[in-house]
Each structure stands twice: as structure tokens, then as C-alpha cells.
N, C-alpha and C positions, 0 to 999 in steps of 0.2 A: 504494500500500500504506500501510497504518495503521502509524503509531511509537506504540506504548502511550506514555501519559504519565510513566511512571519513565524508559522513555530518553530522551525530551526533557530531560528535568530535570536529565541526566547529561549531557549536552552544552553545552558553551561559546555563549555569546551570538553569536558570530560566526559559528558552524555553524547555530544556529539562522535567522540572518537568512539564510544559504545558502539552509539546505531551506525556508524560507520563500517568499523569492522563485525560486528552481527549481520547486516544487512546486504554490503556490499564488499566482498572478501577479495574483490579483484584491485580493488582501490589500494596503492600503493603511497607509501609517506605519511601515513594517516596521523601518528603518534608527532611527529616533528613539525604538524601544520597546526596555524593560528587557529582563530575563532572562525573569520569572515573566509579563509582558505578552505577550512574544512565545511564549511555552507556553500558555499560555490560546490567545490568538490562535490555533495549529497547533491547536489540540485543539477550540476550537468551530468552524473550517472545514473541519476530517475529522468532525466529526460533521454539519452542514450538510451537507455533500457523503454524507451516508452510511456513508463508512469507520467510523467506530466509532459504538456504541450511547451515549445518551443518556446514564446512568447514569454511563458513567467519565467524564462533563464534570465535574460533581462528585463531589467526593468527601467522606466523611464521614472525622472523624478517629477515628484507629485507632491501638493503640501502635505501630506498624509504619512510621507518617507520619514525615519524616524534618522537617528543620528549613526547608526550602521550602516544601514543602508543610502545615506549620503555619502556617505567616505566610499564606499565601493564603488558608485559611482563615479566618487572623482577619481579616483584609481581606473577606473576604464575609461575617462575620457582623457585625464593622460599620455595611458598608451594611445589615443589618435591621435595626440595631442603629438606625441614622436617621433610617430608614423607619419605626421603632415610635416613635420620638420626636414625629417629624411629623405622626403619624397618632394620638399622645396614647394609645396602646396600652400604657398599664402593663404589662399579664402579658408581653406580650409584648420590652417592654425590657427588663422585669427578666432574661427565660430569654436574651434575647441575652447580657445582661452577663454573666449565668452563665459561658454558652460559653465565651463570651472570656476569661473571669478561669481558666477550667480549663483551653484551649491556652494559653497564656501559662505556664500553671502546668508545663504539660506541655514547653513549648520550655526553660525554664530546666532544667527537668531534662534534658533533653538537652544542654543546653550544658554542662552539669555532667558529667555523664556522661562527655565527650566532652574 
């Protein structure tokens, strides 16, 4: 069975490496990976595996995103953010940097919040 990705994120590092190696025995590094590594990791081997639909791998940001799930995101916009570098793609670094300067904007207002 499928764990949406909010209750992964609500689970302890140590639950996670559980249902990790319980669940999915072929996933390797599991004991050596963070919090947010080993939820990615569960969430692109239940969509590999079929359990869930392509779409919730990623996620776009939403005011609803909490402070996890902003950082992952800036962490994958990032790497486009690298890849537009490498690849000498002005438009495209500039709208990366966008992104990221507006989650960024969006976690401190949460931490404020909070």
C-alpha cells in the first residue's frame, strides 16, 4: 500500500529507514540517508513500483507547503538552476532564480509565522 507523501514527512527518520527496508528491500543507502533523502527515496520507489501516480513525485509549491517541503523544492530548483548555468541558458536561470528567491521568501514567512 501507498503512504501519501505528507505522512512520510510526518514520520521520524528512524520509522522511515523501518518502512524502508521492510517495505522496499531493493533500496540501497537507506541507513546513511537524511530525512527528506529517505522520502524522496519511498516516494520514487512506490511510484517505480506503480503505487502512486507520477504527479505526486513532484510537487509544485502551494501556500499549503509546509517548511520541508519548501526546502526540497528549492533543492530541485537549484539543480535547474545549474543545469541552466551549464547549459549558458539565460531565460532560463534567470526564472530559476526567480523561484528560489520566492520559496525562500515564502519559508521565512513561515518561520515567522511560526
Amino acid at each position: 500500500m501507498a503512504t501519501p507523501r505528507a505522512d512520510l514527512e510526518k514520520m521520524t527518520a528512524p520509522k522511515l529507514r523501518e518502512l524502508a527496508i521492510a517495505q522496499f528491500p531493493n533500496l540501497t543507502g537507506v541507513s546513511g540517508m537524511k530525512k527528506e533523502e529517505l522520502v524522496d527515496a519511498i516516494v520514487a520507489e512506490q511510484v517505480r513500483q506503480g503505487l502512486l501516480p507520477k504527479e505526486e513525485r513532484q510537487t509544485q509549491a502551494t501556500v499549503k507547503m509546509g517548511a520541508a517541503q519548501l526546502k526540497t523544492s528549492i533543492r530541485a530548483l537549484k539543480g535547474d538552476r545549474k543545469a541552466a548555468l551549464e547549459a549558458k541558458d539565460r531565460a532560463g536561470l534567470l526564472g530559476a532564480r526567480l523561484r528560489i528567491k520566492r520559496m525562500k521568501r515564502r519559508l521565512r514567512k513561515l518561520r515567522e509565522a511560526s
